[in-house]
C-alpha positions in Angstrom: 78.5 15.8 -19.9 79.5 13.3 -22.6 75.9 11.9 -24.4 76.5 8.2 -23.0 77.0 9.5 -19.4 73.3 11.3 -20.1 71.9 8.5 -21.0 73.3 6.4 -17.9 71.9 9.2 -15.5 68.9 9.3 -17.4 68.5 5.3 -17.1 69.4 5.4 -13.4 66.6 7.9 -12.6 64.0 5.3 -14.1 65.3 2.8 -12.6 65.4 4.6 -9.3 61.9 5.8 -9.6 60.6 2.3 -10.7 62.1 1.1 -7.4 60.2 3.7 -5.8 57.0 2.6 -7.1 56.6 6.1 -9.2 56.9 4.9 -12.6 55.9 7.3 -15.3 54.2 4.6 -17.3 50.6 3.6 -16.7 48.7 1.1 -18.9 44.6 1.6 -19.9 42.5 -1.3 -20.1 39.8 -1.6 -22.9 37.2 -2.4 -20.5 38.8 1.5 -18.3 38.8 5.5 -19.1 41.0 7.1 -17.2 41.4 10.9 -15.7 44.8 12.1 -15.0 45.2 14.4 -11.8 47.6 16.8 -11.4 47.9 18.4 -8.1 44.4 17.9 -7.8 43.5 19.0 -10.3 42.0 16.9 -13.6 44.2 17.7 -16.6 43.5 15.0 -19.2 40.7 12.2 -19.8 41.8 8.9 -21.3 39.3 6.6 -23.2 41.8 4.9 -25.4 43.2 1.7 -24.3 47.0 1.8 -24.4 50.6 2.3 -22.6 50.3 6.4 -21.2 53.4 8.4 -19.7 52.9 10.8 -16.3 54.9 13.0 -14.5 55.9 10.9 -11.6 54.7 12.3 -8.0 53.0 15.4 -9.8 50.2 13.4 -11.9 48.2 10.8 -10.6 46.2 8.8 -12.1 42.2 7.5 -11.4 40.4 4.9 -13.3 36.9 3.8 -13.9 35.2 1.4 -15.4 33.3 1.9 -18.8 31.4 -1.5 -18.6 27.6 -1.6 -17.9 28.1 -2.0 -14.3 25.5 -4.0 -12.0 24.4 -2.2 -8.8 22.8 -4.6 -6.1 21.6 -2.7 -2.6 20.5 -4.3 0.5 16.6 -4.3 1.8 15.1 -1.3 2.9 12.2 0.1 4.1 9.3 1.8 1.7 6.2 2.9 3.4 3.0 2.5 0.5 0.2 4.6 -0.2 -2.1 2.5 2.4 0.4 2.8 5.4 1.9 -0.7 4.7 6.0 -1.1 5.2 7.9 -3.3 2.6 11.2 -4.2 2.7 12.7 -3.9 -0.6 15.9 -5.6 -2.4 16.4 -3.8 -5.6 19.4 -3.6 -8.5 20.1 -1.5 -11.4 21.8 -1.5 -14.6 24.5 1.3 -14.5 27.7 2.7 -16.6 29.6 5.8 -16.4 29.5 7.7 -19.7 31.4 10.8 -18.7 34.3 10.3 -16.2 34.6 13.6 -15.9 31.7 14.8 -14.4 32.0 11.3 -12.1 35.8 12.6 -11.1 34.3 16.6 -10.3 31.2 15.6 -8.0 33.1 12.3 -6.6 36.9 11.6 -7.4 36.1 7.6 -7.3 33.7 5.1 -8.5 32.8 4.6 -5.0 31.8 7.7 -3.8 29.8 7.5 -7.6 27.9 4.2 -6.4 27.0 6.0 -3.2 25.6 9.1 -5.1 23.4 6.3 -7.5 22.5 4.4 -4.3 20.9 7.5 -2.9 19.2 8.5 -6.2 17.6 5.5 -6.5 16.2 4.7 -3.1 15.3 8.3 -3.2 13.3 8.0 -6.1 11.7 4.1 -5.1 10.6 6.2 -2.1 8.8 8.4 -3.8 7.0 6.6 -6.4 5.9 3.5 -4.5 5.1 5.9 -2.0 1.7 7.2 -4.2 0.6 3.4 -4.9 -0.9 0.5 -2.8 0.5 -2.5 -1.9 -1.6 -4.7 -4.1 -0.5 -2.7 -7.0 3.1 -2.6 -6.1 3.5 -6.7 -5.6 1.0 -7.7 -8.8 0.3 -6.5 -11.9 1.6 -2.5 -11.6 5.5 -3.2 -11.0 6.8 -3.3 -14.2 5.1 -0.2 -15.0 6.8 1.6 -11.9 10.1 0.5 -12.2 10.0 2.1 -16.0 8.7 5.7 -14.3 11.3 5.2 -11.3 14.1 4.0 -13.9 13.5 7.5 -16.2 13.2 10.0 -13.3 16.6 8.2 -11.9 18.4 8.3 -15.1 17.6 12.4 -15.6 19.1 12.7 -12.0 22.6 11.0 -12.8 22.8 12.2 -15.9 23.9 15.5 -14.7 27.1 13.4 -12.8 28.0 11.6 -16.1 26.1 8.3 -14.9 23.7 6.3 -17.0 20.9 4.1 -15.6 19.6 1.8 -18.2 17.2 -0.1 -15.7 15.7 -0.5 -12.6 14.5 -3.4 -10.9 13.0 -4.6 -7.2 14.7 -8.2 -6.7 12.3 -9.0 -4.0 9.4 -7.3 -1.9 9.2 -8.6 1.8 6.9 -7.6 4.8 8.8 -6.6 7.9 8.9 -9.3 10.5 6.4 -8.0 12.3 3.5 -7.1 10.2 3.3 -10.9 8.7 1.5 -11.9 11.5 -1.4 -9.4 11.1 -1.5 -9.3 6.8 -1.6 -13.5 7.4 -4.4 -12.4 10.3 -6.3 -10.3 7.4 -5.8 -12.8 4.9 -7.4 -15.4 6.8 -10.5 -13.5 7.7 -11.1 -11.8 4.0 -10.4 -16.0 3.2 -13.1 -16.8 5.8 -15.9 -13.5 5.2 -15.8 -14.6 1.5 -16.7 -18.6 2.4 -19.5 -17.6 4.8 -20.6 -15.6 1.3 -20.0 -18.2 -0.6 -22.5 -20.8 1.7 -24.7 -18.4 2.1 -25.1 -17.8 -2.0 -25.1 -21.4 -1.8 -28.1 -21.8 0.8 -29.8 -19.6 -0.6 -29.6 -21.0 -4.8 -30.4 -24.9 -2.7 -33.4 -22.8 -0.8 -34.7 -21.5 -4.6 -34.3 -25.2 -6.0 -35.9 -27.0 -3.4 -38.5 -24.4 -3.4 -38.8 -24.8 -6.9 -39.1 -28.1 -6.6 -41.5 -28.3 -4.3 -43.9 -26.2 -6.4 -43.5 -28.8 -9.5 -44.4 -31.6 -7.2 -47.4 -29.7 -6.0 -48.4 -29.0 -9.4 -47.6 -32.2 -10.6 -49.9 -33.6 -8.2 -53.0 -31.5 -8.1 -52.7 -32.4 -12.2 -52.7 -36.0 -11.6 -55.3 -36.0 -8.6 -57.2 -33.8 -11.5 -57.0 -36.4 -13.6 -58.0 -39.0 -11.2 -61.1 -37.6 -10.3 -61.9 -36.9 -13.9 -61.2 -40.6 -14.5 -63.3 -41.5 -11.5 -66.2 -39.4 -12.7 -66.1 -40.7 -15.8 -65.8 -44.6 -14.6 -69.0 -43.6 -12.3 -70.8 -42.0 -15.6 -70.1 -45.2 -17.1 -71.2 -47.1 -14.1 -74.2 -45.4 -13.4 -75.4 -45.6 -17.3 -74.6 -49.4 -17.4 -77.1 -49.6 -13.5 -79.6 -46.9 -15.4 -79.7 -49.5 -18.7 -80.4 -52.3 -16.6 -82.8 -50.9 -14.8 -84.7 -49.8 -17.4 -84.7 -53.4 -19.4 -86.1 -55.1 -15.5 -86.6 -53.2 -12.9 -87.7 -55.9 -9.9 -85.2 -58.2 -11.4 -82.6 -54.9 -10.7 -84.3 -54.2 -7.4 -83.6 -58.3 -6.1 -80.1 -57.8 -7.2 -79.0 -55.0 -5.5 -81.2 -56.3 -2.6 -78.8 -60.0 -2.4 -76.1 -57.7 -2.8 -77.0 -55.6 -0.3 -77.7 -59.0 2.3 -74.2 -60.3 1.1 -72.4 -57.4 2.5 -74.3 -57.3 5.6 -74.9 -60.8 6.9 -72.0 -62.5 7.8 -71.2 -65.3 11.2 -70.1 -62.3 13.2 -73.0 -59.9 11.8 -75.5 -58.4 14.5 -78.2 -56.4 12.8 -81.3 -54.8 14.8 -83.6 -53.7 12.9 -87.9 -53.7 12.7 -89.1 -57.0 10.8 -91.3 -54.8 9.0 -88.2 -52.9 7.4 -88.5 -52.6 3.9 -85.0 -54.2 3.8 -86.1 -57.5 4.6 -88.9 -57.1 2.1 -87.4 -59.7 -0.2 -86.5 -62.1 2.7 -90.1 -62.6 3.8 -91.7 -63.8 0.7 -92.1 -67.5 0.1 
């Protein structure tokens, strides 16, 4: 066989084998790695990007991607420390760092998602499992998705998978537990405004009592004061009658005697009395 009919033959079975979709040409992406099968069996690892030769319907070829890969799961159930269910929507941050390994426990990225999937709701299970459910929706989440995204990451590790980070999306009550939480909520809402009015009685009780006692002392000081005024304006009063008196006695005595006839006689005035009364002693003389 002359060299240019070898080359012909040689040309024909390419061609041929291109038609039959078994070309021994395969192309890496720089976003792929790439394990090359043969008979099962992996025989090289590609991490190069670049045009590749195989040996047509012996080798077969298996790609994955070496991208940091995003990993989205639907809700499920968690059960917390206090007996509550949640239904959580989490996602992860992912690659695969030795295809390898990925190939040997899975032979496809799929079957390597499913593996991750399991890791990770196995280990959300777990974790939230030992906390409450006050802890898990506030202030304590960040802090569990660190311990959940470490003890994940040593799991795939040993399958050549990387998780970078854990995260819960969003944290729901099932359907029918709403109901009785919004039931709670409503009577821890209402328990702490009957406290609240009752504090509140009870500080308006204090100030009114409070008040109260300042008015009482406030007037027992001023009635104090009254009578000391009063005692002294008599003092006064009786010193000034005393002085007077003193200077004139009768003259004193007829005074208080008209006085005296002032306030009792008047048009309406009925007065029985003795004529030989000593109050009309003034009333007789001529």
């Amino acid at each position: 066989m002359t060299k240019q009919s070898f080359l012909l033959l040689l040309t024909a079975i390419i061609v041929g084998l291109f038609i039959l979709g078994a070309s021994p040409f395969f192309v890496v992406d720089v976003t792929q790695t790439t394990i090359v099968v043969q008979l099962g069996a992996p025989v090289r690892s590609i991490t190069e990007p670049g045009l590749y030769v195989k040996i047509p319907f012996v080798q077969e070829v298996t790609y994955f991607d070496k991208r940091l890969l995003d990993y989205d799961s639907d809700a499920q159930d968690v059960i917390t420390q206090d007996k509550k269910t949640l239904l959580l929507d989490n996602f992860a941050k992912w690659r695969i760092v030795d295809p390898l390994k990925v190939y040997q426990n899975f032979q496809s990225q799929r079957g390597a998602l499913q593996r991750l999937h399991d890791i990770i709701y196995s280990e959300l299970r777990v974790e939230l499992g030992r906390h409450e459910l006050a802890e898990i929706v506030s202030t304590g989440r960040a802090d569990l998705m660190k311990i959940v995204t470490q003890r994940s990451n040593e799991k795939a590790s040993a399958y050549g998978i990387e998780i970078q980070d854990v995260r819960v999306k969003r944290a729901d009550l099932p359907e029918q537990n709403e109901k009785a939480v919004f039931a709670r909520m409503q009577a821890e809402r209402e328990r702490q405004a009957k406290q609240y009015r009752a504090e509140g009685d009870e500080e308006a009780q204090k100030i009114r009592s409070e008040a109260e006692k300042d008015r009482e002392i406030i007037l027992a000081q001023a009635y104090k004061e009254a009578e000391e005024l009063r005692g002294s304006g008599d003092a006064k009063a009786f010193k000034v009658y005393a002085d007077a008196y003193r200077q004139d006695p009768r003259f004193f005595e007829f005074t208080r005697s008209m006085e005296a006839y002032k306030k009792t006689f008047n048009e309406k005035s009925t007065v029985i009395m003795s004529p030989d009364s000593e109050f009309f002693r003034y009333l007789k003389q001529r």
